[in-house]
Backbone atoms as SQL, in Angstrom:
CREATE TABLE atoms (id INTEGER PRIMARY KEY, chain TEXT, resi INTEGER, resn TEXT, atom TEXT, x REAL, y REAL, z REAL);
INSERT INTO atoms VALUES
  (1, 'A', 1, 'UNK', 'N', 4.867, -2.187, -22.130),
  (2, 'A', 1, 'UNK', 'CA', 6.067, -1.770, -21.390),
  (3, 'A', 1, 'UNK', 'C', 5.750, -0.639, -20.416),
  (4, 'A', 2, 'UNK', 'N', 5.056, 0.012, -20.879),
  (5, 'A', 2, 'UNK', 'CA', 4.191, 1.384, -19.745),
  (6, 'A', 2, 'UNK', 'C', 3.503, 1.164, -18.497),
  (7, 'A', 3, 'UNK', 'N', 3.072, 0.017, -18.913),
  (8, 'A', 3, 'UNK', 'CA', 1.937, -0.458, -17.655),
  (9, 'A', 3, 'UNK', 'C', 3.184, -1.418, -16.903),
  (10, 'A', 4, 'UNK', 'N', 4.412, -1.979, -17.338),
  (11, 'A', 4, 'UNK', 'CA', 5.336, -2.437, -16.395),
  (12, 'A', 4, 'UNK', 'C', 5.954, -1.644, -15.813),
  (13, 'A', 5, 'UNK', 'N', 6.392, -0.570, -16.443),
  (14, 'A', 5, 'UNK', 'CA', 6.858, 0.854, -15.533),
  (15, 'A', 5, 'UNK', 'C', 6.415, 1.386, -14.752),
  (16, 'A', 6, 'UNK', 'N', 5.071, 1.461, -15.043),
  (17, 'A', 6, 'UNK', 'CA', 4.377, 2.528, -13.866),
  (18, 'A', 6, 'UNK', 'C', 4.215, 1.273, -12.611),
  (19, 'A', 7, 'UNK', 'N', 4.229, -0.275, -12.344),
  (20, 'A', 7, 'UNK', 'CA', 4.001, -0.781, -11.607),
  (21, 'A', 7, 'UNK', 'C', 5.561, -0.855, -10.962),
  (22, 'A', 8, 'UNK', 'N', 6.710, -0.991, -11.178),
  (23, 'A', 8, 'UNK', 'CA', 7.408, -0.912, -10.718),
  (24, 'A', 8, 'UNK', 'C', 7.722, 0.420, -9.699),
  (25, 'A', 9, 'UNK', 'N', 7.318, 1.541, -10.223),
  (26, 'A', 9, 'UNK', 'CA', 7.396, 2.889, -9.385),
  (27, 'A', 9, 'UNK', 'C', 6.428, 2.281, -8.665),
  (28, 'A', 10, 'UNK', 'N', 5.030, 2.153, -8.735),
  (29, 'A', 10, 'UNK', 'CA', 4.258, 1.869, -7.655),
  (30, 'A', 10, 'UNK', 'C', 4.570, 1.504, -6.644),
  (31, 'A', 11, 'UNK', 'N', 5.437, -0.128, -7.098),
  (32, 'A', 11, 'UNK', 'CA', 5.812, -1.023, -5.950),
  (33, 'A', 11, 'UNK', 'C', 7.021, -0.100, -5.483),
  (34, 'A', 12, 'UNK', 'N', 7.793, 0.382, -6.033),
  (35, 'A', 12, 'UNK', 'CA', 8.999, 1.204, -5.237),
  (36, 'A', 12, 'UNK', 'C', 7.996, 2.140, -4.379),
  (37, 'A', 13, 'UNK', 'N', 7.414, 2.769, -4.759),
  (38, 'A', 13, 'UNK', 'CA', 6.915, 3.983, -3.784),
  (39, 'A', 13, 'UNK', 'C', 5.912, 3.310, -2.778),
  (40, 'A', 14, 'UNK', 'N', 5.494, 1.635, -2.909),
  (41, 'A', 14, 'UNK', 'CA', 4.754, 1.240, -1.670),
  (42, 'A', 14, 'UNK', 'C', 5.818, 0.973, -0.749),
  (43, 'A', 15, 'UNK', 'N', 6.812, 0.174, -0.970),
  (44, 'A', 15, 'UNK', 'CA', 8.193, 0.170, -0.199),
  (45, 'A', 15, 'UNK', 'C', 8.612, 1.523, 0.560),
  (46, 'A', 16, 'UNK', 'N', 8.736, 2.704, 0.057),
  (47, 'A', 16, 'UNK', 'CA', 9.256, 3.692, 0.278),
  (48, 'A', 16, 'UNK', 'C', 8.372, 4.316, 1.337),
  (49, 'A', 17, 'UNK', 'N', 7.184, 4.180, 1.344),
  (50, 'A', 17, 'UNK', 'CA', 5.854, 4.431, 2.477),
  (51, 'A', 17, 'UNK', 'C', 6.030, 3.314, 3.234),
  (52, 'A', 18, 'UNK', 'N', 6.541, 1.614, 3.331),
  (53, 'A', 18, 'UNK', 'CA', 6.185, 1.100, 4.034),
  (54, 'A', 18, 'UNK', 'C', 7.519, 1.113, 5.375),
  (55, 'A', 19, 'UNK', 'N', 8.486, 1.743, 3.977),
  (56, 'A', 19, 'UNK', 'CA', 10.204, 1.979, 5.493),
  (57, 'A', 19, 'UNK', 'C', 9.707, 3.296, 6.115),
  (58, 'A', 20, 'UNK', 'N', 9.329, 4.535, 5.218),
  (59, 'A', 20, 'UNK', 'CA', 8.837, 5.341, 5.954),
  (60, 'A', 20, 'UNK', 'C', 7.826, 5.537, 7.619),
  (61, 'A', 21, 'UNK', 'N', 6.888, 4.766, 7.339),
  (62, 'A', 21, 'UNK', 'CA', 5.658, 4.070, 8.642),
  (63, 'A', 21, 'UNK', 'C', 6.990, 3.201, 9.814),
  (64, 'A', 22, 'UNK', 'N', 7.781, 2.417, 9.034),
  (65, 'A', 22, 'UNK', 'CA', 8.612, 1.721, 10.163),
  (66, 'A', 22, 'UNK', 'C', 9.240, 2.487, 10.938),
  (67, 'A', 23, 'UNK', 'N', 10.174, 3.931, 10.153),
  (68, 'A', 23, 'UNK', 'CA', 11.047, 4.561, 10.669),
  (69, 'A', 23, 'UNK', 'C', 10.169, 5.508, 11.905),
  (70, 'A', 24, 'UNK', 'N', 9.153, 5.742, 11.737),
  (71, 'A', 24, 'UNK', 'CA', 7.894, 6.897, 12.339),
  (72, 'A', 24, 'UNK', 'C', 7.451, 6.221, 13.553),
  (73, 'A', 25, 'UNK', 'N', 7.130, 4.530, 13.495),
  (74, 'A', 25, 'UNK', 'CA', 7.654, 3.434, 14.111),
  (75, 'A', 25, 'UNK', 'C', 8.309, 3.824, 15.297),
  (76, 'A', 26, 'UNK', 'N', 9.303, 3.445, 14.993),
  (77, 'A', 26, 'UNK', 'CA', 10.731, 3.581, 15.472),
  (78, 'A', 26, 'UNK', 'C', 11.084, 4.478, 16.245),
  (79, 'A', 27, 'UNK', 'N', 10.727, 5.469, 15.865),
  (80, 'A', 27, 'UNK', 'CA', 11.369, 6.896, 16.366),
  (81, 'A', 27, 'UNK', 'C', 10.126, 7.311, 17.505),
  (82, 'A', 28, 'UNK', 'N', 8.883, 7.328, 17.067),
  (83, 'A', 28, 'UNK', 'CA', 7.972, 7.195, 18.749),
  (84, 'A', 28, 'UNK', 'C', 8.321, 6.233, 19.446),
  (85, 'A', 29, 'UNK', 'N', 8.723, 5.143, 19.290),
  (86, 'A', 29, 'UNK', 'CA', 8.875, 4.516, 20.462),
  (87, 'A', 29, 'UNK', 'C', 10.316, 4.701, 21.234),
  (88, 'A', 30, 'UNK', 'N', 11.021, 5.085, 20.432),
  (89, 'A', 30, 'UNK', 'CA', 12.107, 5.577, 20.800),
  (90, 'A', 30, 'UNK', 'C', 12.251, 7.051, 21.617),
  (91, 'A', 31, 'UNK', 'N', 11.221, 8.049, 21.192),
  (92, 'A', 31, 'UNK', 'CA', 10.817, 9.345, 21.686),
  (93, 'A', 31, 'UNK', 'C', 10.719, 8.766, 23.067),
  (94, 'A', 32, 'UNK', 'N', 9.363, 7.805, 23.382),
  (95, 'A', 32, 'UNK', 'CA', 8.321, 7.593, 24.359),
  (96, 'A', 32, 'UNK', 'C', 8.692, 7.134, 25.726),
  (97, 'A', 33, 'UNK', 'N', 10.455, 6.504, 25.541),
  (98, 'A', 33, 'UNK', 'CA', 11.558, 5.563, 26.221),
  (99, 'A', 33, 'UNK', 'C', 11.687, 6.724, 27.148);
């Protein structure tokens, strides 16, 4: 059950870095306009 927990945070916190990179994304190109 431990090793399913800690993979679920994982996958949440790869999600959470991968909206993060989009939003960083986003917002230079939006700066750059």
């Amino acid at each position: 059950m431990k090793i399913k927990a800690l993979e679920n945070v994982l996958l949440t916190f790869d999600r959470i870095h991968t909206l993060t990179k989009l939003l960083e994304n986003v917002c230079a190109e939006y700066l750059d306009n």
